[in-house]
C-alpha positions in Angstrom: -64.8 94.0 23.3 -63.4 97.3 23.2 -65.8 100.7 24.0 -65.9 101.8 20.4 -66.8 98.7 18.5 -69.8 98.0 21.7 -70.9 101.5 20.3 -70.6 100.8 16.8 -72.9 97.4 17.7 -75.4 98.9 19.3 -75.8 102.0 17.5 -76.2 99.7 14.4 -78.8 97.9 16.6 -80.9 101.2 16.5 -80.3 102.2 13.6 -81.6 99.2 12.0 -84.5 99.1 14.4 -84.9 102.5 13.4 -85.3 101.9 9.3 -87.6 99.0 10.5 -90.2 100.7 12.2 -90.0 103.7 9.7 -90.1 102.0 6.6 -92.8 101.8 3.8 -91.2 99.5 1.6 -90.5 95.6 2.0 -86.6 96.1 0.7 -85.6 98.6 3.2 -87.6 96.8 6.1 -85.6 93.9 4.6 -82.7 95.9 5.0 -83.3 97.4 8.6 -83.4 93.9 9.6 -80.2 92.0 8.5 -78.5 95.4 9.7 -80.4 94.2 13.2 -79.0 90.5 12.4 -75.6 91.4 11.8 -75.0 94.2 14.8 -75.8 91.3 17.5 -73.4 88.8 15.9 -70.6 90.3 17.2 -72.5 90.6 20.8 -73.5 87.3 20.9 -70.0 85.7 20.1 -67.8 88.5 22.6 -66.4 85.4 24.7 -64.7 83.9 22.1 -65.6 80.4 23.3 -66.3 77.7 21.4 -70.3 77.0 22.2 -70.4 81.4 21.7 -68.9 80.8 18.3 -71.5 77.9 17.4 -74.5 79.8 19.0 -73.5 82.6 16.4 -73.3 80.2 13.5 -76.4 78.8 14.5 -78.3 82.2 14.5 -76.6 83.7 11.6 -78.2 80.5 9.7 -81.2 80.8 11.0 -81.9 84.4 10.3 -81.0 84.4 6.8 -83.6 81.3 6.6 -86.4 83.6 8.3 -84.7 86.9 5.9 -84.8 85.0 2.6 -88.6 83.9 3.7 -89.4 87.4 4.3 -88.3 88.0 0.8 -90.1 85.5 -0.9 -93.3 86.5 0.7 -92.9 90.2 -0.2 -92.0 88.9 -3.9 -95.1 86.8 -4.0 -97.3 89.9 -2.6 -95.4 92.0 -4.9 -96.7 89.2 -8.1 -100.1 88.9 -7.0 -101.3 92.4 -6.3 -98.7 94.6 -7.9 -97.6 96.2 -4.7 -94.5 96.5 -3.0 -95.8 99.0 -0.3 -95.4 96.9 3.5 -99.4 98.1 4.4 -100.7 96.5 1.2 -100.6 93.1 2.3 -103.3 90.9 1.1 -102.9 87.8 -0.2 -103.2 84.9 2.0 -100.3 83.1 1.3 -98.6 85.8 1.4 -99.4 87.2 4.7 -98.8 83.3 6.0 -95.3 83.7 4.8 -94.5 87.0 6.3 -96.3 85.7 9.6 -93.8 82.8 9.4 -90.8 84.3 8.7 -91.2 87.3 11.5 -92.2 84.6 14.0 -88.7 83.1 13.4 -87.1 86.3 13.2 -88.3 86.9 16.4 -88.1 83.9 18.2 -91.6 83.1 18.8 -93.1 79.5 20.4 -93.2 77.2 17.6 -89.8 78.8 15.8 -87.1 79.2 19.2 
């Protein structure tokens, strides 16, 4: 991998860690962390082997799973209390959802 596109990853990696942390709103949290998912796809596949190729498959699948879970959770907040705001988190099922799609996201026990 050449020196510019290594910066270009991992300035992409803080910048989306960066909107994360700093964000108020479900959609740009959402957004901060596929720009996350798709800055370390490049990293992870940089051998250009086969089993480097299917590792990146493999977490590219599994991160829009935990991404499209995140969603659904802030959605179903979003119908239950009228709020879209990432500190109004509430409802039960809700907070189950976001629980289980952050503990994928970020690799935890029961999700790895």
């Amino acid at each position: 991998m050449n020196p510019q596109a290594k910066l270009i990853s991992i300035s992409s990696l803080l910048l989306g860690t960066t909107i994360t942390i700093s964000c108020n709103h479900w959609m740009t949290a959402w957004t901060g962390l596929e720009i996350n998912t798709l800055a370390i796809l490049p990293l992870i596949s940089k051998p250009h082997h086969p089993r480097a190729i299917e590792a990146a498959t493999k977490y590219f699948l599994v991160q829009a799973a935990a991404s499209t879970l995140l969603l659904f959770s802030s959605t179903t907040n979003a119908l239950f209390t009228g709020q879209w705001d990432v500190t109004q988190l509430t409802h039960p099922t809700s907070c189950l959802l976001l629980t289980t799609a952050i503990s994928i996201k970020l690799g935890l026990v029961p999700f790895h």
